[in-house]
Phi, psi and omega in degrees: 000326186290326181277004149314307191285317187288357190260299155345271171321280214291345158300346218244322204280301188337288186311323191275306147312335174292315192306313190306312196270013087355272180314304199321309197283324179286315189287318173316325180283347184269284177270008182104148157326339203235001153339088155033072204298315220269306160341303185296288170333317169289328175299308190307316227091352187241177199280166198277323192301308182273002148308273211292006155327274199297319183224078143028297205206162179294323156317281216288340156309304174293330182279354203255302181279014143252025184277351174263309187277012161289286174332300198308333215260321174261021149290290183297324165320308184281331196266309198289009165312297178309303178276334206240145132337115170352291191290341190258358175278300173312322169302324189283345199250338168269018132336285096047255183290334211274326183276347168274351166276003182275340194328327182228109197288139182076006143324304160311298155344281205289325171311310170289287228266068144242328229263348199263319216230121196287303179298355158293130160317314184262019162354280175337274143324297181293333193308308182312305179293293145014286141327298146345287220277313191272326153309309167291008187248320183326297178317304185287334187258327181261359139325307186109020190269323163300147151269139192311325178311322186320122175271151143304329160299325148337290169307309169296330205279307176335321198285326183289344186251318162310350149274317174296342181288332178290302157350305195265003171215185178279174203266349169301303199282345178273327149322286220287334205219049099274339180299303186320316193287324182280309167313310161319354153264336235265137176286145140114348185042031167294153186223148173345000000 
């Protein structure tokens, strides 16, 4: 009998989270990152208290609705070592990244100021990506494809505003001015 009683809740929390995290993603695709929590929570159906059950803070919400395309995003982070030339594996992953921080307007923001604070839900990640970010750049740099100045903090801060420019123009033009943003690391300042 008890485990009757324990099953119940967690289908009904199950079921309130997916609605929460459902809703999230459409107001995030609407308003932005900055949505309304207690909003979302009204979209869900559930009361504002069982959003923050489940997700504490607004960081533990985006990490929840971004935990598959983290996977999806340091699969390819991992594979383009293999496939690709150093420099077009980097061009490929900072793409990449700038089209998975678009996801959401004001995403990119959050992505930066996670990546400094061990205690953001999405610490962790950027921590991930990072790596990432830094191997391939290492790679690319010791090829002789980079120019030696480049940081990695360079590539991240570049990769974020090449996600915020998607916001801000059509999606052509936000290519065309992540290509620019990439000749500028090329040694030699040669361009495609």
């Amino acid at each position: 009998m008890s485990g009757t009683g324990t099953r119940r809740p967690r289908a009904d929390a199950q079921r309130n989270r997916e609605r929460i995290l459902a809703a999230a993603d459409g107001a995030f695709r609407e308003q932005g990152t900055g949505a309304s929590l207690e909003g979302i929570a009204r979209q869900a159906g559930v009361a504002v208290g069982t959003l923050y059950g489940h997700f504490p803070n607004r960081r533990a919400l985006c990490a929840a609705l971004l935990r598959e395309r983290h996977t999806a995003l340091f699969e390819l982070g991992g594979e383009l070592p293999e496939r690709e030339s150093p420099l077009p594996a980097l061009e490929k992953w900072m793409g990449a990244v700038a089209l998975h921080a678009a996801a959401y307007r004001g995403l990119a923001a959050l992505l930066m100021e996670s990546l400094d604070d061990q205690a953001s839900e999405l610490h962790e990640a950027c921590g991930r990506m990072a790596a990432i970010t830094e191997g391939l750049l290492t790679a690319a740099r010791e090829a002789g494809m980079v120019r030696s100045e480049v940081t990695a903090a360079d590539v991240h801060t570049l990769m974020n505003a090449a996600a915020w420019m998607r916001e801000q123009v059509p999606e052509e033009s936000a290519e065309h001015l992540l290509g620019l943003l990439i000749n500028g690391l090329r040694s030699g300042g040669e361009s495609r």
